[in-house]
C-alpha positions as CSV (number, residue, x, y, z in Angstrom):
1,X,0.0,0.0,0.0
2,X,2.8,2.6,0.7
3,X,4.4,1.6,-2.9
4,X,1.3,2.8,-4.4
5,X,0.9,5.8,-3.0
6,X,4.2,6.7,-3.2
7,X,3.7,5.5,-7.0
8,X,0.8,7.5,-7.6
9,X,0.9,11.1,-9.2
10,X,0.1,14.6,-7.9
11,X,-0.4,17.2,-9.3
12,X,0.8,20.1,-8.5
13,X,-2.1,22.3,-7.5
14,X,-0.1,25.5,-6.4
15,X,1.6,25.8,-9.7
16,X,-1.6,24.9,-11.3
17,X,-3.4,27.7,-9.3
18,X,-1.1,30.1,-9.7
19,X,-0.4,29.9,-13.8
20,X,-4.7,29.6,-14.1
21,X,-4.7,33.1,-12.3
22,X,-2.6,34.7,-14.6
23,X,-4.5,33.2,-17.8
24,X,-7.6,34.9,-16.0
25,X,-6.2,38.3,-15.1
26,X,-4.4,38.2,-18.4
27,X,-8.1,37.7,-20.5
28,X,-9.3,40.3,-18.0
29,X,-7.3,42.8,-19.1
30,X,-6.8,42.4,-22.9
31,X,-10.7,42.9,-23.3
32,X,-9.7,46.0,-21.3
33,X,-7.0,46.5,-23.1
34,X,-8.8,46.2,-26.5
35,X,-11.9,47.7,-25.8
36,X,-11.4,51.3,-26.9
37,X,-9.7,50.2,-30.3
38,X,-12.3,47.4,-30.5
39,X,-12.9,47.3,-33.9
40,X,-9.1,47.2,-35.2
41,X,-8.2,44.8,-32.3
42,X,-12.0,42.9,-32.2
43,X,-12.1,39.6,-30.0
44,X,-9.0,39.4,-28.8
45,X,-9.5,38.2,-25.8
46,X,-11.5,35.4,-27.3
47,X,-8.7,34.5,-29.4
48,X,-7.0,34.5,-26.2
49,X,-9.2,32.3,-24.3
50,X,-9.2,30.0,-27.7
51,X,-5.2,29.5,-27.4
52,X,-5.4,28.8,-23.3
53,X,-7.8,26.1,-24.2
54,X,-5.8,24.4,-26.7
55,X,-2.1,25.7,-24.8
56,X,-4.2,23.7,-21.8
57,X,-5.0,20.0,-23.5
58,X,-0.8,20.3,-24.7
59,X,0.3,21.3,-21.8
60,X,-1.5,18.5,-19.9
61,X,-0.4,15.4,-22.5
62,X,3.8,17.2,-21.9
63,X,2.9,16.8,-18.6
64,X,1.5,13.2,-18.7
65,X,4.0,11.8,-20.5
66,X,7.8,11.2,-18.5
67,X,10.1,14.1,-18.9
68,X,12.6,11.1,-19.6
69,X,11.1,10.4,-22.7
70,X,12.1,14.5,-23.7
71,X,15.6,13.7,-23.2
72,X,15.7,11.2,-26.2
73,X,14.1,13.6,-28.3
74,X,16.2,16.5,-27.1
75,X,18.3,17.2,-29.9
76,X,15.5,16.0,-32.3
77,X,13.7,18.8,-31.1
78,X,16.5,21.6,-31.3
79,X,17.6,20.6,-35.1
80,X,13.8,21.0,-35.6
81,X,13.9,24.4,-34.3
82,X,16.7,25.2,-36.0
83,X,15.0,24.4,-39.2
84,X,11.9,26.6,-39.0
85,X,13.9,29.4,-37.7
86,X,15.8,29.1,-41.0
87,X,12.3,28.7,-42.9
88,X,11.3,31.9,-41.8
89,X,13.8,33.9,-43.5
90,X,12.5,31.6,-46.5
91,X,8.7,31.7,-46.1
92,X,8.2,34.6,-43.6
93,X,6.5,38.1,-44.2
94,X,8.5,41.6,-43.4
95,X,6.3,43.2,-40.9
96,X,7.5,46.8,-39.7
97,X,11.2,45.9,-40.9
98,X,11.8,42.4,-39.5
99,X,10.2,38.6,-40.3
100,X,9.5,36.7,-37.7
101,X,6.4,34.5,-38.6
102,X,6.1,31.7,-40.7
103,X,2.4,31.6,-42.6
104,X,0.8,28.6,-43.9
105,X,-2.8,29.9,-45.5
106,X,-4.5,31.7,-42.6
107,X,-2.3,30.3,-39.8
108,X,1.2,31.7,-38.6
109,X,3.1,31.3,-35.5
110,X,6.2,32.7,-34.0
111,X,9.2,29.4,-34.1
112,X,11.4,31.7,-32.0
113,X,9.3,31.6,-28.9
114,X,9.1,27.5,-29.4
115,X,12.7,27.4,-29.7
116,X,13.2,29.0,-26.6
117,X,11.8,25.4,-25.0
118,X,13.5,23.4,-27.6
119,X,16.6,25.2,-26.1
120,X,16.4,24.4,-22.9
121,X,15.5,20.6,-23.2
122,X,19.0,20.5,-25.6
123,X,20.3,22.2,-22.8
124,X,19.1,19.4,-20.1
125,X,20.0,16.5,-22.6
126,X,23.6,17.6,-22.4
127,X,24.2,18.7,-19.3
128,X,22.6,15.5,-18.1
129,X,24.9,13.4,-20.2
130,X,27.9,15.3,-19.6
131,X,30.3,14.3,-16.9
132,X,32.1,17.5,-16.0
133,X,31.5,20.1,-13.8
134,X,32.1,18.2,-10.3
135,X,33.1,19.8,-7.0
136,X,35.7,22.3,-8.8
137,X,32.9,23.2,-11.4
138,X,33.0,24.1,-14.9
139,X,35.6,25.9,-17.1
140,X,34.6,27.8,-19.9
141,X,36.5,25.2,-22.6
142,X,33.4,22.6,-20.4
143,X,30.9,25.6,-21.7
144,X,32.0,25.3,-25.2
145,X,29.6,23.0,-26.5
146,X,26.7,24.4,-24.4
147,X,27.3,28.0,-25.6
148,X,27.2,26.4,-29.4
149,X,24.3,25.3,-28.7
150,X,22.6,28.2,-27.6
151,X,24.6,30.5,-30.1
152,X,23.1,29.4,-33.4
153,X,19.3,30.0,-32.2
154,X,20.8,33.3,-30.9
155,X,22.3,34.3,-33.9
156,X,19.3,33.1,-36.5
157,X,16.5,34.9,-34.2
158,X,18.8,38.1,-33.6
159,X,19.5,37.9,-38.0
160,X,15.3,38.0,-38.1
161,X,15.9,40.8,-36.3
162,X,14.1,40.3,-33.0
163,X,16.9,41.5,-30.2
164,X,14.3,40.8,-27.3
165,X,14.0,37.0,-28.4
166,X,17.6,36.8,-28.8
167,X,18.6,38.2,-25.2
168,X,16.0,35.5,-23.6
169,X,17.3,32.9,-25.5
170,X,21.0,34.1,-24.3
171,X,19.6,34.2,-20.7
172,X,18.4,30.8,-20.8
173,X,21.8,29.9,-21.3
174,X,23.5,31.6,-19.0
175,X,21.1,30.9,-15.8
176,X,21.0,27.4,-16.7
177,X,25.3,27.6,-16.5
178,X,25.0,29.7,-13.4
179,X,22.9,26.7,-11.6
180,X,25.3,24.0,-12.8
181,X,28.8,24.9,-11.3
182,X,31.0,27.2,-13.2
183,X,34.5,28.5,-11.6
184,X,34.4,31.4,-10.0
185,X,37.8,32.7,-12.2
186,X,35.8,31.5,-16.0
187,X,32.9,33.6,-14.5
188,X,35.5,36.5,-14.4
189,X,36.9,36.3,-17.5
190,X,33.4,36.1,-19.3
191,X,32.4,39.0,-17.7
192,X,35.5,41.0,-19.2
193,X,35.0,39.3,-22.6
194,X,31.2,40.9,-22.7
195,X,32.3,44.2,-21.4
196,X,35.6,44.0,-23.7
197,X,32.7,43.4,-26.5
198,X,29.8,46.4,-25.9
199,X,31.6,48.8,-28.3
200,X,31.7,46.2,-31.0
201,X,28.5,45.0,-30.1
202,X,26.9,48.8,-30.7
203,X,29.0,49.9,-33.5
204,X,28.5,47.2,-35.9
205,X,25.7,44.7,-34.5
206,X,23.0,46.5,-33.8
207,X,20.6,48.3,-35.9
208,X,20.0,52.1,-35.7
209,X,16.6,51.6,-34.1
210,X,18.1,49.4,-31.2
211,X,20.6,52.2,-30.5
212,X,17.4,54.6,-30.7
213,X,15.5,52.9,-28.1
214,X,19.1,52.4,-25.6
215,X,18.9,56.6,-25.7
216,X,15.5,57.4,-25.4
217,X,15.8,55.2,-22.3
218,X,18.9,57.2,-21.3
219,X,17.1,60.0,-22.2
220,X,13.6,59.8,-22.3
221,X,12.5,63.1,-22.8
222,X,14.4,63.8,-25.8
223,X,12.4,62.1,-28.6
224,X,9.2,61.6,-26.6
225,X,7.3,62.0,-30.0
226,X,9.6,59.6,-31.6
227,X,11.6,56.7,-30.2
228,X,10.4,57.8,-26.7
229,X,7.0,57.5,-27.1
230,X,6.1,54.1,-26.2
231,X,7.4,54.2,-22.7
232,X,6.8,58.0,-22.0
233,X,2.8,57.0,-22.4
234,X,3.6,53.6,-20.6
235,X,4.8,55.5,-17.3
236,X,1.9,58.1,-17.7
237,X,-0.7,55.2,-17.3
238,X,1.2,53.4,-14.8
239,X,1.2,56.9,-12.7
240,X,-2.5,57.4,-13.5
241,X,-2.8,54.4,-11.8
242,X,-2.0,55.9,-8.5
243,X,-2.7,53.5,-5.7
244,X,-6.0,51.7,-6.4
245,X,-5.9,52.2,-10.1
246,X,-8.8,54.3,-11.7
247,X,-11.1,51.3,-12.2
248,X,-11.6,48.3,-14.9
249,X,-11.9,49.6,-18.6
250,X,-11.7,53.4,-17.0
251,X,-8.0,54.0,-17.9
252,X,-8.1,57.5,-19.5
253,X,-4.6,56.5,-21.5
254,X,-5.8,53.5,-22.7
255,X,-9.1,54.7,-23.5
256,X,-7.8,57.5,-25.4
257,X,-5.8,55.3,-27.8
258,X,-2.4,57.1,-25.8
259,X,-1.0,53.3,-25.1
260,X,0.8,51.8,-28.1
261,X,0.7,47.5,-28.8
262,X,-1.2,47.9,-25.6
263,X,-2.5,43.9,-26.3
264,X,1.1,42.8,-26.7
265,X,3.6,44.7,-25.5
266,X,2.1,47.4,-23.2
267,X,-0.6,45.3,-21.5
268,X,0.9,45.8,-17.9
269,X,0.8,49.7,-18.4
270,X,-3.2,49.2,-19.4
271,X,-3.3,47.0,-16.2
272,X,-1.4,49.0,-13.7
273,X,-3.6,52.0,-14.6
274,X,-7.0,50.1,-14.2
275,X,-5.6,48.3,-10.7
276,X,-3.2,50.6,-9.5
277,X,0.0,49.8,-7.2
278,X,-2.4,46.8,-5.2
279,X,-3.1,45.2,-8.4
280,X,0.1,45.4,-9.9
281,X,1.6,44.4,-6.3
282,X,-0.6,41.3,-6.7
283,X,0.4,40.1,-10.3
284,X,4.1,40.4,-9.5
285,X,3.7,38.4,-6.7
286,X,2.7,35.9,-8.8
287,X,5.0,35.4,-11.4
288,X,7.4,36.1,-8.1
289,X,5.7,33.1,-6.7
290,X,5.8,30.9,-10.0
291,X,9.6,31.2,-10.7
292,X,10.5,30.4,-7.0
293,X,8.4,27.4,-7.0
294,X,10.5,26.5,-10.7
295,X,13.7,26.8,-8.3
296,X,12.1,24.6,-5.8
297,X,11.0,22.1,-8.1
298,X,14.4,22.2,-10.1
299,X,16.4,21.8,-6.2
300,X,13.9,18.7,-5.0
301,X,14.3,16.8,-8.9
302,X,15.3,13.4,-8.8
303,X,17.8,13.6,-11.8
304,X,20.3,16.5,-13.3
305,X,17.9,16.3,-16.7
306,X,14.8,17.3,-14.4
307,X,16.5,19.7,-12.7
308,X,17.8,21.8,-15.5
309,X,14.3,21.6,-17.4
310,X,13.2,23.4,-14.4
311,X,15.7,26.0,-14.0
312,X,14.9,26.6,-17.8
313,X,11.4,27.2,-17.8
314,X,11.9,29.4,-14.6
315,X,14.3,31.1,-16.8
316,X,12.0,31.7,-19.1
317,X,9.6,33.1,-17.2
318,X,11.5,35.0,-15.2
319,X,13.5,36.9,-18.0
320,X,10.3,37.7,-20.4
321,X,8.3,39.3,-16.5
322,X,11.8,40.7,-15.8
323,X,12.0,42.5,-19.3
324,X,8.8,43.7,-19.9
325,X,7.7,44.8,-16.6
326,X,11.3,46.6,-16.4
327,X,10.8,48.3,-19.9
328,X,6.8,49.4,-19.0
329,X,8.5,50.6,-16.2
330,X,11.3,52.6,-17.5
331,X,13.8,50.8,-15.7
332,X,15.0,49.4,-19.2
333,X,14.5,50.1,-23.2
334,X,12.0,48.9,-25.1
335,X,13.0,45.5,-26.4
336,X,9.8,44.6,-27.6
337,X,9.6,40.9,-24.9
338,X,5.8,39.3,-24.2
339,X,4.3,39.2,-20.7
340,X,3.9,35.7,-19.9
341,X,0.5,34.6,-20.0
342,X,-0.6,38.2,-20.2
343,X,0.3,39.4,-23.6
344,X,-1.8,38.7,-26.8
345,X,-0.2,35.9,-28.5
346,X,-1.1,32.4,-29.7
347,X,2.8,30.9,-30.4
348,X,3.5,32.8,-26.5
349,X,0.7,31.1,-24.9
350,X,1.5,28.4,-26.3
351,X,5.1,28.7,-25.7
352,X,4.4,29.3,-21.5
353,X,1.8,26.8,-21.1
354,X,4.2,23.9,-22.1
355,X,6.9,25.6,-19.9
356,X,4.2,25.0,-17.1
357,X,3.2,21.7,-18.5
358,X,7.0,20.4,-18.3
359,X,7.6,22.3,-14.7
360,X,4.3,20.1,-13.6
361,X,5.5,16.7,-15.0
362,X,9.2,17.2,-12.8
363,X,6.8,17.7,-9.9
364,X,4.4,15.4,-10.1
365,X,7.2,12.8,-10.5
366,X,9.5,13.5,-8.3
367,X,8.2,11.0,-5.7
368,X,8.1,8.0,-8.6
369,X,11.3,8.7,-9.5
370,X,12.4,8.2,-5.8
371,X,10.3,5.1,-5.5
372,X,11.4,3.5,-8.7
């Protein structure tokens, strides 16, 4: 009898909990969001609920089925992502400068943001095969591999050119390396190779418009009706919001059409002026709560593979909140990153919901694993 209960799975209802409250807060708010502009942006909250539904049923057969059977298919996975990001400079449309979707009749999705899961699961595979990285840690020739592995998806989505993809993807990497031993002196001489880097990286990388939105952010009132205007009307709302917020679908900035890609990119400015500091106290606490409980499922994991898929999806999560929230907030440029579970988005949704459907199987198993 204690076999099988120690056999039997659980699922893991605070993470469950916690990702269905944003889904709900996040529909909430796009049909506030949208409903001033309702006939250019009409039923997007629908579409919305449409893509939780179907990000739901796949992210409950990921987490039915044994995260061991992802690490066979991990590379699999990561060539095929590889593939469609190189489709997409093949089949893709130009849409305000760059091509990021692939379109097959009336469908299109997004293969960066899948990638950025195919990453981490290529990530786990080797890190869980590979034998380095003991007591002393790793060195950065132990890294070389890995950082291969994550450059190529870096380099096709940044070519696209989407720089805010490109930095999460980056980010994946380098949290996943920071939670698996590296030497303190290869952590050193990284960090003088990226700072060595900056001037190269803004002289001859990237694109005039990038370097426009680095100095409206050092500067934001110099080009407020330019490059600045995005997060000058983003603070606005979020200052309109005050303390208690001025009430659902009341937002005068939203309303009045001030907020631009306020289903998509802007959504927490519409949000933090309907709710205010409480509401917006209450949705960080969330994602807060959601990539400590990642962390506590990657530290309890039975195997190295488990444990890194965690980190990764926390990763995830915690760099796209950590981005968009920061550049809403004008504590960062605009680098044009989705709110998880919050911003309009079918290949996003999609995208998280797995992430959450992969945390949820290392949990629920954690106790099999043990037993078996």
């Amino acid at each position: 009898m204690a076999t099988t209960t120690r056999n039997r799975l659980e699922i893991d209802w605070a993470l469950f909990l916690a990702a269905c409250m944003l889904g709900v807060i996040g529909v909430v708010n796009l049909y506030s969001a949208t409903s001033a502009a309702r006939a250019a942006l009409a039923d997007f909250h629908l579409q919305q609920i449409y893509w939780f539904v179907i990000g739901g049923i796949f992210a409950t057969v990921v987490a039915a089925i044994d995260y061991r059977h992802y690490e066979r298919l991990g590379y699999v996975l990561y060539v095929v992502g590889i593939v469609l990001l190189i489709l997409v400079f093949i089949l893709g449309r130009d849409i305000r400068g760059s091509s990021r979707w692939i379109y097959i009749g009336s469908f299109s999705f997004q293969p960066s943001e899948f990638m950025k899961l195919f990453l981490v699961i290529a990530l786990a595979k080797y890190l869980h095969d590979d034998s380095k990285g003991g007591v002393e840690g790793r060195t950065l020739k132990d890294l070389a591999i890995p950082a291969a592995i994550a450059g190529v998806p870096v380099a096709l989505i940044f070519k696209q050119p989407d720089l805010g993809t490109a930095l999460i993807n980056g980010l994946i990497f380098v949290t996943i390396c920071l939670m698996t031993r590296i030497r303190w002196q290869s952590l050193a001489k990284l960090g003088t190779f990226l700072i060595v880097t900056l001037p190269v990286v803004w002289n001859y990388i990237l694109h005039d418009y990038q370097k426009e939105r680095v100095t409206s952010f050092l500067n934001p009132e110099a080009n407020i009706k330019g490059s600045g205007w995005h997060a000058h009307h983003a603070r606005v709302a979020i200052g309109n919001g005050s303390f208690s917020g001025q009430g659902f679908m009341k937002g005068s900035q939203n309303q009045y059409l001030f907020i631009p890609d306020q289903h998509s990119d802007f959504p927490f400015a519409v949000y933090a002026e309907d709710w205010g500091f409480v509401g917006c106290l209450v949705l960080v606490s969330v994602y807060l709560f959601i990539v400590l409980w990642a962390v506590r499922i990657a530290a309890t994991a039975k195997d190295r593979f488990g444990a890194v898929l965690a980190i990764g999806v926390g990763a995830l999560i915690f760099w796209h909140a950590f981005f968009n929230l920061g550049m809403v907030t004008g504590i960062l440029p605009v680098v044009g990153v989705t709110l998880p579970l919050f911003s309009a988005g079918g290949s996003s949704v999609l995208t998280i919901l797995l992430g959450i459907g992969l945390l949820m199987n290392v949990s629920m198993r954690r106790a099999t694993l043990d037993a078996n």
